[in-house]
C-alpha positions as CSV (number, residue, x, y, z in Angstrom):
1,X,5.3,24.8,-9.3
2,X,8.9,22.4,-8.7
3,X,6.9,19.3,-9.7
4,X,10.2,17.7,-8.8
5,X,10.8,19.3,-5.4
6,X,6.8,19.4,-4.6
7,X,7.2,14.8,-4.8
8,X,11.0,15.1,-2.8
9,X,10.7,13.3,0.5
10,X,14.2,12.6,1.3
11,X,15.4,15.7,0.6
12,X,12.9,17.1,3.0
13,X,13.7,14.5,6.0
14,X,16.4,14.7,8.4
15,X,18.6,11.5,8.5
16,X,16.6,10.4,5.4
17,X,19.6,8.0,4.2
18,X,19.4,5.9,7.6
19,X,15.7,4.7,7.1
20,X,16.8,2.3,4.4
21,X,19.3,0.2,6.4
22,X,17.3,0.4,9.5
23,X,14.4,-0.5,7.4
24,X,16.2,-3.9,6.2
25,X,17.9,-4.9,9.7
26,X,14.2,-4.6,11.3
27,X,12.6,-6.7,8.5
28,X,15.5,-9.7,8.9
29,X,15.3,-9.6,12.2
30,X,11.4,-10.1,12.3
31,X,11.9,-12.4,9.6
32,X,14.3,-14.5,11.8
33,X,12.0,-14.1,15.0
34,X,9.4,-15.9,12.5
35,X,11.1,-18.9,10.6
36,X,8.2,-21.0,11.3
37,X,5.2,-19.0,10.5
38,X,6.7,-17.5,7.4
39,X,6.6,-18.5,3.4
40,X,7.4,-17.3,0.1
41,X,4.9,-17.9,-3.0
42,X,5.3,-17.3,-6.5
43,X,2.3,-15.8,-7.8
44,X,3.5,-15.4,-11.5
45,X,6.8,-15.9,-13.7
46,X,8.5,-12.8,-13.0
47,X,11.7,-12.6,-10.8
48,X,10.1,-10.3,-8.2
49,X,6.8,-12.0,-9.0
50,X,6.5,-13.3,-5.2
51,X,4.4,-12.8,-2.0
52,X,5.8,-13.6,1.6
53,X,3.0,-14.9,3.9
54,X,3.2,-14.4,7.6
55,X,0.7,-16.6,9.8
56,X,-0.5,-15.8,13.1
57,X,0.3,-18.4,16.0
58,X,-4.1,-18.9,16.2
59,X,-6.2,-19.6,12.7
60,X,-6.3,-16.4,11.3
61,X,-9.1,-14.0,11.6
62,X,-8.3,-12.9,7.8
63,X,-6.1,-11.5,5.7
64,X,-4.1,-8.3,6.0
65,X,-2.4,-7.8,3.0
66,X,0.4,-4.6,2.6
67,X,2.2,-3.4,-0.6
68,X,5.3,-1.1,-0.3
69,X,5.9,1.9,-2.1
70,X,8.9,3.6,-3.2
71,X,7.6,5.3,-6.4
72,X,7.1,1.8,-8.5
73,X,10.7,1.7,-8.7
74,X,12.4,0.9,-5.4
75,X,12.8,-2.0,-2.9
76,X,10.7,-5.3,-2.1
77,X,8.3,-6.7,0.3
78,X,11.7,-8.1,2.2
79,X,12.4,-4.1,2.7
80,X,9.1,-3.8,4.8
81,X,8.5,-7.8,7.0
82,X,8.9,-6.2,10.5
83,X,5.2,-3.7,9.3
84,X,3.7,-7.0,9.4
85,X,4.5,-6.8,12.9
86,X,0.9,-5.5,14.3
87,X,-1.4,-7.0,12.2
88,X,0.1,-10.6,13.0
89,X,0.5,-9.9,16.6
90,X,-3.7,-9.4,16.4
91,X,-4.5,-12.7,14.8
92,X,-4.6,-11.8,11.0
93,X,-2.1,-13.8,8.4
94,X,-0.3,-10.9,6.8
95,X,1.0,-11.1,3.1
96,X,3.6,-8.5,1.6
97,X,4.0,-8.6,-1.9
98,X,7.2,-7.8,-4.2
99,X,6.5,-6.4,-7.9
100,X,8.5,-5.8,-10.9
101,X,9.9,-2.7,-10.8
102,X,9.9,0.2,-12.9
103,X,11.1,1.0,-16.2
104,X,10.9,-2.9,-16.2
105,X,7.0,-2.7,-16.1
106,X,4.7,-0.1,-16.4
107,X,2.2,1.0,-13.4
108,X,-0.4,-0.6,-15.1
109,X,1.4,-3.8,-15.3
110,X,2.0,-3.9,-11.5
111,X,-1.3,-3.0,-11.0
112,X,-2.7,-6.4,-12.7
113,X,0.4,-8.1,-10.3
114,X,-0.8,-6.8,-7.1
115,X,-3.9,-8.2,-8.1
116,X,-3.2,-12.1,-8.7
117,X,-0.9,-11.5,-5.6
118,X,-3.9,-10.4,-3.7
119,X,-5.7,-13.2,-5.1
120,X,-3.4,-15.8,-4.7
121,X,-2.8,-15.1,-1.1
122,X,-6.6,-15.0,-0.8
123,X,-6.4,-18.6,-2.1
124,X,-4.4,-19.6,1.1
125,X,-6.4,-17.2,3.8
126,X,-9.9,-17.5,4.4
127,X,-12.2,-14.6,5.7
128,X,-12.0,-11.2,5.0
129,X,-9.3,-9.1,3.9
130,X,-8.0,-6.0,4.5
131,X,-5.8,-4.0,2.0
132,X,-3.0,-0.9,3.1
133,X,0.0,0.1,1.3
134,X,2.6,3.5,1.3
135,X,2.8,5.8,-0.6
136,X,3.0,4.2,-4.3
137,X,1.6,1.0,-2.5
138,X,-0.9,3.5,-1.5
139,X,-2.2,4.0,-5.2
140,X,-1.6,0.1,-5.8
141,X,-4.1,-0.9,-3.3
142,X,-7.1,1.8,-3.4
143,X,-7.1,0.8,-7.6
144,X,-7.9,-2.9,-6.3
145,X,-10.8,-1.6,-4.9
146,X,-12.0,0.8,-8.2
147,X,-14.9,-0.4,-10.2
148,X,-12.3,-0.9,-13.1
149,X,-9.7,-3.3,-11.0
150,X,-8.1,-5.8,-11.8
151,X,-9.3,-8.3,-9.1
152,X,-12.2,-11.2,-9.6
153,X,-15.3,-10.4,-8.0
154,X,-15.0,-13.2,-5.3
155,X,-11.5,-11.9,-4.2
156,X,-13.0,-8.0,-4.7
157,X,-16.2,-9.2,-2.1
158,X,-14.0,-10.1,0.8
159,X,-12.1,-6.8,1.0
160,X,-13.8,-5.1,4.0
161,X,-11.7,-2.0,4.3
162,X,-8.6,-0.6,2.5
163,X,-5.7,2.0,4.3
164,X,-4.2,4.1,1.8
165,X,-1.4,5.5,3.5
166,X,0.6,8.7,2.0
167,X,-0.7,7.4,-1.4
168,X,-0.3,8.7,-4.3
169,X,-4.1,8.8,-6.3
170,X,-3.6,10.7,-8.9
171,X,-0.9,10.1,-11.1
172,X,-1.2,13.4,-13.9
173,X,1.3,15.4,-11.7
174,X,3.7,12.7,-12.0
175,X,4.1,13.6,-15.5
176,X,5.4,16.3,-14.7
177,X,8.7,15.1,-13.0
178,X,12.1,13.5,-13.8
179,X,10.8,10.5,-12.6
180,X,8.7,10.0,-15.5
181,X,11.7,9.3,-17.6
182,X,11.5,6.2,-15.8
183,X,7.7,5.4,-15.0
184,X,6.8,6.5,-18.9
185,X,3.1,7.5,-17.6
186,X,1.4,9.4,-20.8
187,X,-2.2,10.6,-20.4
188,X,-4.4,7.4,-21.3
189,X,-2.2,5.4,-17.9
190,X,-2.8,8.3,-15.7
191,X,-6.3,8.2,-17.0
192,X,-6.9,4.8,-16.6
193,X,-4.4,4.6,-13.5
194,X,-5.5,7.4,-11.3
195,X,-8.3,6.7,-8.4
196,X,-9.2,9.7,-8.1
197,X,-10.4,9.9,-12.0
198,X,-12.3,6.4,-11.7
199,X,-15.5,5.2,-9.2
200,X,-15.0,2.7,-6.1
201,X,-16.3,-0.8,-6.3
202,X,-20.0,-0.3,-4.3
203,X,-19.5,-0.6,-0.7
204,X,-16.5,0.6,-0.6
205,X,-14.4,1.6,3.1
206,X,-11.2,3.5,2.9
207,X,-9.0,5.3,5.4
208,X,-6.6,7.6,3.7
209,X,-3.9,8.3,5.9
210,X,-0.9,10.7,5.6
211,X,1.8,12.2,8.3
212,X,1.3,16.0,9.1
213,X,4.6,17.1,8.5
214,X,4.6,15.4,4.8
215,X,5.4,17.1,1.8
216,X,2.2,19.7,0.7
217,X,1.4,17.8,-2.3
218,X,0.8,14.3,0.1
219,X,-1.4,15.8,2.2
220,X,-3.3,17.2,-0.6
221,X,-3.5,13.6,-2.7
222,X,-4.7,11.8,0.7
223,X,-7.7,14.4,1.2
224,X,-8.3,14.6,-2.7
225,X,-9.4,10.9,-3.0
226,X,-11.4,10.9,0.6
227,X,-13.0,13.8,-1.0
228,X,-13.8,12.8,-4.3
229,X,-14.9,8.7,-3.3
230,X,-16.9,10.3,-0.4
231,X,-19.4,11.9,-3.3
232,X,-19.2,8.4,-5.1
233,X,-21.3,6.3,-2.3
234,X,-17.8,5.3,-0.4
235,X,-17.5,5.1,3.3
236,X,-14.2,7.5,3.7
237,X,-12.2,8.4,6.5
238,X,-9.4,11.1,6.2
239,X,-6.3,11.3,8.7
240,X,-3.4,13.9,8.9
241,X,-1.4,11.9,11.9
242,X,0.5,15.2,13.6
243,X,4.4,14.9,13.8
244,X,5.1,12.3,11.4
245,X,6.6,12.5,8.1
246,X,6.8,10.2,4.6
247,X,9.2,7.8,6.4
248,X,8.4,7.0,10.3
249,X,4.4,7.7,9.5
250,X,4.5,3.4,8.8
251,X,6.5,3.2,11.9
252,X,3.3,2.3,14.4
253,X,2.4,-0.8,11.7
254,X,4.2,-2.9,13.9
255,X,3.0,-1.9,17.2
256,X,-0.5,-4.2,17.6
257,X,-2.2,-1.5,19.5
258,X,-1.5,1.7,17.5
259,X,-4.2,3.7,15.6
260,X,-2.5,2.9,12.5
261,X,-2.4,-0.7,13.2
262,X,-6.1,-0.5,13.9
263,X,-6.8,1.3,11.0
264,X,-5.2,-1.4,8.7
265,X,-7.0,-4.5,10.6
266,X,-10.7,-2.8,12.1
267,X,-13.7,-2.7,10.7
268,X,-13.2,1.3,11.0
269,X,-16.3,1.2,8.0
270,X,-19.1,0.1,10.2
């Protein structure tokens, strides 16, 4: 197995280089269109420790909170503004968080960031909350909802449903690649790290949601934790959306009546 080749995407995507500056244009612009319902918050010391907030133009019904990927190591929540797009347009205050960035921090450190991000917008949202994040953001969010995460119980009790999309569960192949020269995981962090070797929190509802036409070894990490967390008590749902790939399979977050966009803000659980 090209352990390298098998977690490629770009190389694998026509046009792959023109997502990036498509992907920034779409979140100023949306960030522009929303001046006046959109803040920044520091939720820790860091540089990149900050959370943008978008509010809704009613009181929110809750809080929809999304967490880029880009393999720990690339871009920040102003990347990704215009996926808030959906969620806002249906009522719900959305909050994208930034996170230090590997080899700066190890996974385990961004995991306890995401959480007081996740708590501190918490602090300004009331009602429920609803977790999704891509592909690395993918794994950040489904280990907020693990029995060993990182959030307090109050935040952990309002999270009603979580959408993992193309995420990456379980880290041991990771190992494996060139790109561990850079993420440093060894066998206790992908132990401690991986979702799919740890339980959900009781009462758990995820969607795990990848693009058909992904690279084999996404597809197979989106079924393996649906799988695995369906035998641990959690309410799972498992989605392979046909004709998308790693990069346009976010595309439909910003259109308020796509699946996708349901996915992230229904209470697909009940």
């Amino acid at each position: 197995m090209n352990w390298d080749d098998a977690y490629a995407n770009g190389a694998h995507i026509p046009g792959a280089e023109g997502y990036p500056p498509r992907w920034e244009a779409q979140a100023l612009a949306f960030r522009e269109a929303q001046a006046d319902r959109f803040e920044t918050h520091a939720y820790g010391s860091g540089a990149r420790n900050k959370v943008d907030v978008f509010h809704p133009e009613t009181a929110p019904l809750g809080l929809a909170v999304f967490v880029h990927g880009g393999y720990w190591m690339r871009f920040d929540a102003g990347t990704w503004s215009h996926l808030a797009a959906g969620a806002s347009s249906n009522g719900w205050a959305v909050a994208l968080p930034s996170y230090t960035l590997c080899p700066d921090a190890r996974i385990s450190d961004i995991t306890q960031e995401i959480a007081a991000a996740v708590t501190l917008a918490a602090g300004l949202v009331d009602g429920p909350i609803h977790l999704a994040g891509h592909s690395a953001g993918g794994h950040l969010v489904t280990r907020m909802i693990c029995d060993t995460g990182p959030l307090d119980a109050g935040t952990a009790a309002r999270i009603e449903h979580t959408l993992s999309i193309s995420g990456v569960h379980d880290l041991r192949p990771l190992r494996r690649t060139q790109m561990n020269t850079n993420l440093f995981i060894d066998g206790p962090e992908a132990a401690a790290e991986s979702p799919v070797l740890l339980e959900p929190r009781e009462g758990t509802h995820v969607t795990c949601w990848v693009g058909a036409d992904e690279r084999p070894e996404f597809v197979r990490q989106n079924a393996l934790l649906a799988n695995i967390w369906t035998g641990l008590g959690a309410v799972t749902r498992c989605i392979e959306e046909p004709g998308r790939h790693h990069f346009d399979v976010i595309e439909a977050l910003t259109d308020p009546e796509s699946a996708i966009t349901n996915a992230w803000i229904g209470n697909w659980g009940e």
